[in-house]
C-alpha positions in Angstrom: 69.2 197.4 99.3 71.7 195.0 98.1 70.1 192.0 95.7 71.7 188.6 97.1 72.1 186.2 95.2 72.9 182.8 96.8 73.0 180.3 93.4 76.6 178.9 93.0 78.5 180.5 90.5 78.2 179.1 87.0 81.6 177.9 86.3 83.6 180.2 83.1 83.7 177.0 80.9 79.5 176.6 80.8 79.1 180.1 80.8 81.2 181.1 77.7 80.4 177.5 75.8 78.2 178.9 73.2 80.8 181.7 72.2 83.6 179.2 72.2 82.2 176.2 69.8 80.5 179.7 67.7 84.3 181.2 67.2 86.0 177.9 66.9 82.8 176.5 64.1 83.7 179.9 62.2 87.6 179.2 62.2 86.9 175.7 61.1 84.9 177.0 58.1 87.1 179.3 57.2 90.0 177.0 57.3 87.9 174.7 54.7 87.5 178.1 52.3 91.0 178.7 52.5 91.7 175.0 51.3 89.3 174.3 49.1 90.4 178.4 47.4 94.5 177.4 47.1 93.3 174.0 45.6 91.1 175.8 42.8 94.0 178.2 42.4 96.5 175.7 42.1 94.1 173.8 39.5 93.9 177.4 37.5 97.8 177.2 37.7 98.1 173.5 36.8 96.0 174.5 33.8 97.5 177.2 32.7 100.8 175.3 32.6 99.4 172.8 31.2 98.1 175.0 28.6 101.7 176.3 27.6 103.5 173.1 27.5 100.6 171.6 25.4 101.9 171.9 21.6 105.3 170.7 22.8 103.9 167.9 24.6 102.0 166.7 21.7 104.9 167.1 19.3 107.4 165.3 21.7 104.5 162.4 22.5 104.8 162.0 18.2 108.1 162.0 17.8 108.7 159.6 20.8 105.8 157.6 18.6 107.6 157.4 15.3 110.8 156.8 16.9 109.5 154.2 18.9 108.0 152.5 15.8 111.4 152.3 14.0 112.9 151.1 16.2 110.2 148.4 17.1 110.4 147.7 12.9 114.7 147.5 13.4 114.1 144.8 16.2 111.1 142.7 14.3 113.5 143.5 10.5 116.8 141.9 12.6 114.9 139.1 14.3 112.8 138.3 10.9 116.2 138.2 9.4 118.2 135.9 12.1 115.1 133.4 11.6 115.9 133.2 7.8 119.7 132.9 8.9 119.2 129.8 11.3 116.0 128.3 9.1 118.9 128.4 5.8 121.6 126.8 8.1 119.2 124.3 9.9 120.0 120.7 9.5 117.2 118.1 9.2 117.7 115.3 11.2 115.0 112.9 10.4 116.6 111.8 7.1 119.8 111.4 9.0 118.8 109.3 11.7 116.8 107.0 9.6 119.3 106.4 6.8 121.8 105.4 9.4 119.0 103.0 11.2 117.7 101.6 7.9 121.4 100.9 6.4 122.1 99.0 9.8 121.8 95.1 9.4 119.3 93.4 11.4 121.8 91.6 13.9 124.1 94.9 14.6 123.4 97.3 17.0 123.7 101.3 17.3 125.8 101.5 21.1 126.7 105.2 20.9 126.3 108.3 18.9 127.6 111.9 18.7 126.8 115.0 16.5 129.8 117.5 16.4 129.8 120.2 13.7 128.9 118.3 10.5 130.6 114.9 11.7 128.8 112.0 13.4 130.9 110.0 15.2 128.6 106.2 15.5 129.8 103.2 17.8 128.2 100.0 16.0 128.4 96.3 16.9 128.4 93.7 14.5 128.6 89.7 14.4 130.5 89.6 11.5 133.4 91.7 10.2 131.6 91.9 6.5 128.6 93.4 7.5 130.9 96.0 9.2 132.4 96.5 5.7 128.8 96.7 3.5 127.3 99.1 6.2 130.1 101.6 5.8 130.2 101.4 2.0 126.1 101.8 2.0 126.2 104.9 4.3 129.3 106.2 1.9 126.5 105.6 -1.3 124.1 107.7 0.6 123.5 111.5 -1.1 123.0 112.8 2.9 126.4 111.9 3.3 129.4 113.3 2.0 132.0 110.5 3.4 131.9 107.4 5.8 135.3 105.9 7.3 136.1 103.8 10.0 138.3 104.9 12.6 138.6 101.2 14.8 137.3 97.9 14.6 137.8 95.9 17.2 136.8 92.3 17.7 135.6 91.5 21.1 135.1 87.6 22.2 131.7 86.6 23.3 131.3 85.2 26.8 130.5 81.5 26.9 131.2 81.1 23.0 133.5 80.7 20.3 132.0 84.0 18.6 133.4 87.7 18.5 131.5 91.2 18.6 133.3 93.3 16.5 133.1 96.9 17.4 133.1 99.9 15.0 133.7 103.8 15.3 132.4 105.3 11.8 132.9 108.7 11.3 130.4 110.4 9.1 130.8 113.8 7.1 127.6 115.0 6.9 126.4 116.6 2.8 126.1 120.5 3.1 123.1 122.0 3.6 120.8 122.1 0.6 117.4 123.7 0.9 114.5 122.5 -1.5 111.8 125.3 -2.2 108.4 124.7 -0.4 
């Protein structure tokens, strides 16, 4: 006699499940081995390499050092030095501006004035023509200055008065440059 069997068949995906996710588990762990085995050998490699090149490595990272250094010390030496430079040549103004405003009379006023190289170039106006004269000759006593001349006067009439506003352009040489220790 025949044995019947009259279950439904059990479909090939159920049936062979186990065996599947088994094979497919063992490829997937030895797929990590194989990984994680060329990493450590590429790590020995790296090493090794790493190993060689060493000496040379150090030796090049000390001569970059030193050059580095000198070269640092050239830059700091050539900047130390231009500071001295401009420091030596550098003109202080202060005295300047107040020998030219304590020198000015008390009814003339500074309009206008202009550095250029070691010249000022002043636009004054006076009330009187004489006090034009004695400020010239008191900024021409001054050490800071080496020489004060006019270059126009001109005498402008006062609106609503018999009175004139003279008007001066002074050029001043300015003294050289004379550093006091300290």
């Amino acid at each position: 006699m025949k044995s019947l069997n009259l279950m439904p068949r059990i479909p090939w995906s159920v049936k062979y499940f186990v065996a599947v996710m088994s094979v497919a588990l063992l490829l997937f762990i030895a797929a990590c081995v194989g990984i994680w085995r060329w990493h450590a050998h590429l790590a020995g490699v790296r090493l090794e390499t790493s190993a060689e090149y060493e000496p040379a490595a150090a030796e090049l990272r000390s001569l970059e050092s030193k050059t580095r250094i000198k070269s640092e010390d050239q830059s700091l030496n050539a900047l130390v030095g231009e500071l001295g430079k401009l420091n030596a040549e550098r003109r202080d103004w202060k005295p300047v501006l107040e020998a030219i405003s304590t020198e000015l009379p008390a009814t003339a006023r500074l309009k206008t004035a202009e550095a250029v190289d070691d010249t000022l170039k002043l636009t004054v106006q006076f009330i009187s023509f004489g006090e034009a004269g004695q400020y010239e000759l008191r900024l021409a006593q001054n050490p800071l200055f080496q020489k004060a001349g006019l270059t126009v006067v001109e005498g402008k009439p006062v609106s609503g008065s018999n009175a004139s506003l003279y008007e001066e352009q002074l050029e001043i040489r300015l003294a050289p440059i004379q550093k006091t220790s300290g």
